[in-house]
C-alpha positions in Angstrom: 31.9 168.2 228.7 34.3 170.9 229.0 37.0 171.7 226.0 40.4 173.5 226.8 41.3 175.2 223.3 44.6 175.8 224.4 45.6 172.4 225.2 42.8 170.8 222.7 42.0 168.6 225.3 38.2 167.5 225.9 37.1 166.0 229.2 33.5 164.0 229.6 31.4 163.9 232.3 29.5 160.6 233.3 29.1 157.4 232.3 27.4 157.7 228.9 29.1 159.6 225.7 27.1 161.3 223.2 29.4 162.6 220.1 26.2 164.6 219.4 26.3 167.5 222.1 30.0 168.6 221.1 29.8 170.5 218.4 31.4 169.6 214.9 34.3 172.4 215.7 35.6 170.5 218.4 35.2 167.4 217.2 37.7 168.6 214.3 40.2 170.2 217.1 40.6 167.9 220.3 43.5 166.0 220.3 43.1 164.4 223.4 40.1 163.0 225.1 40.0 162.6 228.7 36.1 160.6 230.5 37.1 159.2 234.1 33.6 157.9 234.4 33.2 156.4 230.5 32.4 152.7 231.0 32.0 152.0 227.2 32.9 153.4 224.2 31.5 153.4 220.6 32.5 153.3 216.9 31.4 157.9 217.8 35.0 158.7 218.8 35.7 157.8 215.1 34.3 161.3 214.4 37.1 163.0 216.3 39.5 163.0 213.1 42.3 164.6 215.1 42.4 162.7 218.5 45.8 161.0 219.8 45.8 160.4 223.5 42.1 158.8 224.8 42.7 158.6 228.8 39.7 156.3 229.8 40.7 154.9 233.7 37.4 153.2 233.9 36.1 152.0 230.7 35.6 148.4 230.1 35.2 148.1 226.5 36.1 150.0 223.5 36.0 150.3 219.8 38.2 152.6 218.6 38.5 151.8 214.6 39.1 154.4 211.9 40.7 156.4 214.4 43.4 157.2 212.1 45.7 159.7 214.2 44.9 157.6 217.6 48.5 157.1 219.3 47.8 156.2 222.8 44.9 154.5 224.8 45.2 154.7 228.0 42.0 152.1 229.4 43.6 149.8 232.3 40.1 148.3 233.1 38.9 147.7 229.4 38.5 143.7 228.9 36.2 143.3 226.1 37.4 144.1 222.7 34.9 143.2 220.3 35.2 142.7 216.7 36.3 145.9 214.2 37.6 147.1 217.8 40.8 148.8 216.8 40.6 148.2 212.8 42.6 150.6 210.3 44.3 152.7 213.8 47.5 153.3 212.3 49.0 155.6 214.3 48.6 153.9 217.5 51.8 152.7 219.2 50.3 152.4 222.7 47.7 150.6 223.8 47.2 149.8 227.1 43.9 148.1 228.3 43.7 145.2 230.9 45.5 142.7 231.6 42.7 140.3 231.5 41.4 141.5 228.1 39.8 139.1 225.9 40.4 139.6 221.9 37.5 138.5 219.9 37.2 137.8 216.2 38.8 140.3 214.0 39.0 143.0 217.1 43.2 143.9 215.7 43.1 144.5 212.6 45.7 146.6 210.5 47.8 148.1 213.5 51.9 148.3 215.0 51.6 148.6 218.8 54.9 148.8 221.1 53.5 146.6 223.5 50.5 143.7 223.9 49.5 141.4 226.9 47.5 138.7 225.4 45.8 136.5 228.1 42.1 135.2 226.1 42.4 135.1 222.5 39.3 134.2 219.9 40.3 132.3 216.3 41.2 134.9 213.8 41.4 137.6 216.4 44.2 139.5 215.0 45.0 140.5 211.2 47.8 142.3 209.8 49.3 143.0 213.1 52.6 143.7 214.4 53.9 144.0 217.9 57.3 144.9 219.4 56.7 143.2 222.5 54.3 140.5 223.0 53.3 138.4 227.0 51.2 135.2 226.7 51.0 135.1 231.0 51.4 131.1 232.6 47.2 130.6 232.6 46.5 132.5 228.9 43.4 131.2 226.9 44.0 130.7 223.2 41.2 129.3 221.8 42.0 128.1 218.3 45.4 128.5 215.5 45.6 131.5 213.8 46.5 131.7 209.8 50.3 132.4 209.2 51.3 135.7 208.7 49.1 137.6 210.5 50.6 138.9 213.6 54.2 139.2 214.1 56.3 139.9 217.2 59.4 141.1 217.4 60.2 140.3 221.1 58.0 137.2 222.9 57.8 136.3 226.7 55.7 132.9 226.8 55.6 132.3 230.1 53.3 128.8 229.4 54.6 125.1 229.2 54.0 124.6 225.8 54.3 127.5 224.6 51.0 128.3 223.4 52.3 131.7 221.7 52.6 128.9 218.2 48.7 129.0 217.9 49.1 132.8 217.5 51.4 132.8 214.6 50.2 129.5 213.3 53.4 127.5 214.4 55.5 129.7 212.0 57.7 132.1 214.1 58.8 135.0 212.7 62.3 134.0 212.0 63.8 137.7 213.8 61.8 137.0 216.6 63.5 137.3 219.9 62.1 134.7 223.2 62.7 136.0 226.8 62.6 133.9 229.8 63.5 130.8 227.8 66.2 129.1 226.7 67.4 128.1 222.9 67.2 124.8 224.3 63.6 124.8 225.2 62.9 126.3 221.5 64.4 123.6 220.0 62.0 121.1 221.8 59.5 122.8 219.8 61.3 122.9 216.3 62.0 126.9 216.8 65.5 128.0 215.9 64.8 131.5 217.4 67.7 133.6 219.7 66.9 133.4 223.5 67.2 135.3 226.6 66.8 134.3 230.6 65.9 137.7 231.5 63.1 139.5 230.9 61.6 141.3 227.8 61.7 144.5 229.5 65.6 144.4 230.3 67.5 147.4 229.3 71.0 147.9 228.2 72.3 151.2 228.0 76.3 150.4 227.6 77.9 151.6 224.1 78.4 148.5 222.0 80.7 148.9 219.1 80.3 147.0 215.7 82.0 145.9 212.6 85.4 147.6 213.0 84.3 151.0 214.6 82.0 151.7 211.8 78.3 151.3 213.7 77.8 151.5 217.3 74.6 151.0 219.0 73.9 152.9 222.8 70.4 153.0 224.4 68.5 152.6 221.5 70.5 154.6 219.0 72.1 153.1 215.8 75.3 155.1 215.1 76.6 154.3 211.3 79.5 156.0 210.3 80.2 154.0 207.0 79.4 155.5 203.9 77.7 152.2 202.6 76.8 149.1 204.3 78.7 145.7 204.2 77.7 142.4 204.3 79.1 142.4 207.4 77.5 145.6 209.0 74.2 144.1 208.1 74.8 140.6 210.3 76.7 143.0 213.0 73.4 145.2 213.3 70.7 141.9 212.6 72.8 140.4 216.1 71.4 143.2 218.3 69.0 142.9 220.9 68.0 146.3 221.7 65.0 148.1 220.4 66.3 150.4 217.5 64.3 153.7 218.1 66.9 156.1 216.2 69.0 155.7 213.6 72.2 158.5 212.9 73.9 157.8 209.8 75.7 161.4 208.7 78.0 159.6 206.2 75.4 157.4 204.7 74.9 158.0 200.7 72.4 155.2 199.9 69.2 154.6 202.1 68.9 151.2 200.0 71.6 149.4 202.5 69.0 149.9 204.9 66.4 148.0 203.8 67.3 145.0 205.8 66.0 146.9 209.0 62.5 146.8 210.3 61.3 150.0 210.7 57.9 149.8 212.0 59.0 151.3 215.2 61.8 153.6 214.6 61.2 156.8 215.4 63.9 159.3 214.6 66.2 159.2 211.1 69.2 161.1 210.2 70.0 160.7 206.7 70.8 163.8 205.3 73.1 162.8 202.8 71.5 160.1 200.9 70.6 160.5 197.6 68.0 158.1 196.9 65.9 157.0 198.9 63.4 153.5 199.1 62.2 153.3 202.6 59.2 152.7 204.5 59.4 154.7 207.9 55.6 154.5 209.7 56.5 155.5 212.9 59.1 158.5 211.9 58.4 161.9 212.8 60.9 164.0 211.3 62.8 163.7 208.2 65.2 165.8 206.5 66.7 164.7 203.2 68.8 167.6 201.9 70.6 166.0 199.3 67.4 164.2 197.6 66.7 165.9 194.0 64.3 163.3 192.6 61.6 161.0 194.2 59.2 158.4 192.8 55.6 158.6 192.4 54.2 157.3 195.8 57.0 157.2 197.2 56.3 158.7 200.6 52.8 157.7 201.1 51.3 156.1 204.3 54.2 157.5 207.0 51.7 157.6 209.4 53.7 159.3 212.3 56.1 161.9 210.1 55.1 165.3 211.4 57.8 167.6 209.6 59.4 167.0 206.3 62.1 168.8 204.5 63.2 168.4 201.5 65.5 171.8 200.7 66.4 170.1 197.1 64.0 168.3 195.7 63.9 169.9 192.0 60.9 167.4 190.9 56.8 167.3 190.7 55.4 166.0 193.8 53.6 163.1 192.1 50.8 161.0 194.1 53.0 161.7 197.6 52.5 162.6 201.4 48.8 161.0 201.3 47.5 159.6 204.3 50.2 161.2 206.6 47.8 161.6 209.2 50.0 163.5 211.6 52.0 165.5 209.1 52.2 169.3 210.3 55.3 171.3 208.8 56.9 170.8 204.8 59.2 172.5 203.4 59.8 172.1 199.6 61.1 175.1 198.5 62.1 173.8 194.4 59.1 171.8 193.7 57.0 173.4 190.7 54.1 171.3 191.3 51.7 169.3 193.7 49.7 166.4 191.9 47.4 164.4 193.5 49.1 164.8 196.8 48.7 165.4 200.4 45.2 163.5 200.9 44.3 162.8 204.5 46.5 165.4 206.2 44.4 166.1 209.0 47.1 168.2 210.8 48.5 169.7 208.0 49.0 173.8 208.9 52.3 175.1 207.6 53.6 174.6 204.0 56.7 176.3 202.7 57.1 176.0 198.4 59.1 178.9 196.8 58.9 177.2 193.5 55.0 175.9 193.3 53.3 177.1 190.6 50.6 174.7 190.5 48.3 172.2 192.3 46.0 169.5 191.0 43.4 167.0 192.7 45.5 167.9 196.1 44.9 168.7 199.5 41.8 166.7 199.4 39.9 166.2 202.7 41.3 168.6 204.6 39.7 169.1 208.2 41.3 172.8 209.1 42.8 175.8 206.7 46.8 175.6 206.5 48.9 178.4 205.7 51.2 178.2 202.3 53.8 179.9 201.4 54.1 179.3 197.9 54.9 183.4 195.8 54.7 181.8 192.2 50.8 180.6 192.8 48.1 181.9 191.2 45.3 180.2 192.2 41.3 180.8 192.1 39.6 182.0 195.2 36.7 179.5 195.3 39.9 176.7 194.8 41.4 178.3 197.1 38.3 178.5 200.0 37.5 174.5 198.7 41.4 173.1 199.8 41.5 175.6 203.0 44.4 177.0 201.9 45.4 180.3 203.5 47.6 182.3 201.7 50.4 184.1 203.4 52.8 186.4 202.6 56.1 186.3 204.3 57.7 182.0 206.0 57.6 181.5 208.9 61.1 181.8 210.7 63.5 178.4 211.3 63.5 179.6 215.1 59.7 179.1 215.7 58.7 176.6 217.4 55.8 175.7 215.4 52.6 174.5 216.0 48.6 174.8 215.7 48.6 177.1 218.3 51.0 179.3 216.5 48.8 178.8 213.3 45.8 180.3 214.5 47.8 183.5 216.2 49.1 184.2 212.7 45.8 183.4 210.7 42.8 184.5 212.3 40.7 183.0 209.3 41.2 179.3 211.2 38.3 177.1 212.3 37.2 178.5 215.9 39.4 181.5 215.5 37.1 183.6 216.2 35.1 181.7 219.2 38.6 181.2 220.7 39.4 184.9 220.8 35.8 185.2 222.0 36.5 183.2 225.3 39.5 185.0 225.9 41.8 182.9 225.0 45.8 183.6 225.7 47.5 182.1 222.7 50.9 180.1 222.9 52.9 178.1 221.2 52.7 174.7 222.4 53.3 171.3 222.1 50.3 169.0 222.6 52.9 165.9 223.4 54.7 167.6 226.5 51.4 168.0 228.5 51.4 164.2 228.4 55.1 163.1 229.7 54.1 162.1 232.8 51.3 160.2 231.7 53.7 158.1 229.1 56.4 157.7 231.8 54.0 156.1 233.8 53.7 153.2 231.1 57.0 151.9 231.8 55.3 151.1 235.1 52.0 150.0 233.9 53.2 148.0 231.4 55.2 145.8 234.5 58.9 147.1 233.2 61.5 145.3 235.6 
């Protein structure tokens, strides 16, 4: 194997993969596995706490469960997905594996993905699942009826007589479930009541479409509210569109609860910065800034499995049972909270925390993987507490106009994980962002994934 600290990726060599030559250290820093020979992989890469992009070109089958941080498989050729095969992956959005694939008992279990090609499916082979785009091709196998409720599409294309995509949901479609390449006609035939489309589920409209009086506009995947509160009306406006929602801008907006009628499970970017209470459930955000929120709820923001950066300039209260298993969460900012409790478990990429105010923390930072740096004047806290959390103390915040990252983390604390063996090898640090090295490879999915 070879590891590139720089751009924490790992790349494997041959056909077999043994998680027991690569040292514990790396396992805990590569964020990107790349094996062009791996035929099949094990429950092992489970033991890679901080990997998101596994490029796998050859690999046939997989398990991938537990892989909490996991965001993108990229295995074109993998067509056996045994059971437990992608259980409790949270983060991941893309999956893309073979057309072909066959899902066997209990292989999708807890998991969002953006897009899935089912062609053979076992009974009880998915569990808890949701999908933004779902296929069933003209010759798909589905064995047996699934239980109700356990996957849910937000877009189908069944492209079989009967439509066999009924045994997957147990002939209760999701009633905001969109059908492309049929007709509301042909639903009806079948007792569905769903909206249709003739064109395909990978159609894209990018003209501006203006709603409910001027108030809310929608343009290439952007919701624009200007309203200060949401109507009745808004709500059906917004419930009518067809696009993928993947941002949502509402400047004037004072109560996130109008909201609620939206399904966020793949909306990525928020702006909400004037709302004052707050009751969502974002899983696929990454940033979120909430300057006018004072107060919050115990567990309130628990389980946003994508948020990376959180700021919260005016929150005056105890952080009470919050920010736990936010896999991905780098970069908060919480400059009036007095104290942490029970918080921040699970934040394998946690490295920079800014808390003017904190003067305590209890039964916190639990299962940490790397040191962080805090910011936090007012603490006094013990040195074998502070050695147990990996908490590095620092003296001075980091400024607005870095661009922040791990990289950035270990230049200005050499006390990190691998520190030391990095500056050993030589290495030229930089502040970088792990996600640009892969654009090309996730503008390539359009075209993998047969976009039209």
């Amino acid at each position: 194997f070879k590891f590139e600290p720089q751009t924490r990726k790992l790349f494997l060599y041959g056909q077999q993969f043994n998680v027991n030559l690569i040292p514990q250290s790396i396992r805990l820093l590569a964020e990107f596995i790349i094996g062009n020979d791996i035929k099949v992989l094990g429950s092992q890469i489970s033991q890679f706490k901080r990997l998101k992009y596994l490029i796998l070109p050859n690999a046939e089958a997989l398990e991938c469960s537990q892989s909490h941080c996991l965001f993108m498989i990229y295995a074109p050729k993998a067509n056996i997905l045994y059971s437990q095969c992608f259980r409790n992956c949270r983060s991941l959005r893309y999956l893309c594996i073979s057309a072909k694939a066959k899902f066997y008992k209990q292989s999708c279990v807890d998991m969002s993905v953006k897009l899935l090609k089912i062609y053979e499916v076992d009974q009880d082979a998915f569990s808890s699942v949701i999908i933004q785009r779902a296929i069933v091709y003209q010759d798909s196998k589905i064995q047996a009826d699934m239980p109700v409720d356990q996957l849910k599409a937000m877009k189908i294309q069944d492209e079989t007589e009967d439509l066999l995509c009924r045994k997957l949901f147990g002939y209760v479609i999701w009633e905001p479930s969109i059908f492309y390449k049929a007709t509301e006609e042909k639903l009806l035939k079948f007792g569905l009541h769903n909206r249709a489309f003739e064109h395909s589920i990978f159609h894209k409209e990018n003209k501006r479409t203006i709603l409910a009086e001027n108030e809310v506009e929608y343009c290439a995947g952007t919701l624009t509210i200007h309203a200060q509160n949401l109507s009745e009306k808004h709500q059906n406006a917004i419930n009518q569109l067809e696009g993928d929602i993947d941002e949502i801008v509402a400047l004037n907006l004072k109560n996130a609860e109008c909201l609620q009628f939206i399904n966020f499970e793949f909306v990525e970017r928020i702006r909400i910065p004037n709302v004052k209470n707050f009751q969502l459930y974002l899983p696929s955000v990454q940033t979120l800034e909430l300057t006018s929120l004072k107060k919050i709820q115990k567990c309130q923001f628990n389980e946003f499995y994508l948020l990376k950066s959180v700021m919260l300039p005016n929150l005056e209260c105890n952080l009470n049972e919050n920010f736990n298993q936010c896999y991905n969460l780098q970069i908060v900012k919480i400059p009036k909270v007095p104290k942490i409790i029970k918080s921040f478990k699970l934040s394998y990429n946690l490295f920079y925390i800014e808390a003017d105010a904190l003067s305590s923390i209890q039964n916190s930072f639990l299962d940490q993987i790397a040191r962080f740096s805090l910011f936090a004047p007012l603490l006094t806290i013990d040195a074998h507490l502070q050695q147990k959390l990996k908490i590095v103390l620092v003296q001075s915040k980091a400024s607005d106009k870095t661009k922040l990252s791990p990289n950035f983390f270990i230049k200005r604390n050499r006390q990190l994980t691998l520190a030391t063996t990095l500056h050993n090898l030589q290495t030229k640090y930089c502040i970088y962002l792990t996600n640009e090295k892969l654009q090309s490879i996730l503008k390539g999915f359009d075209f993998e994934f047969g976009a039209e």
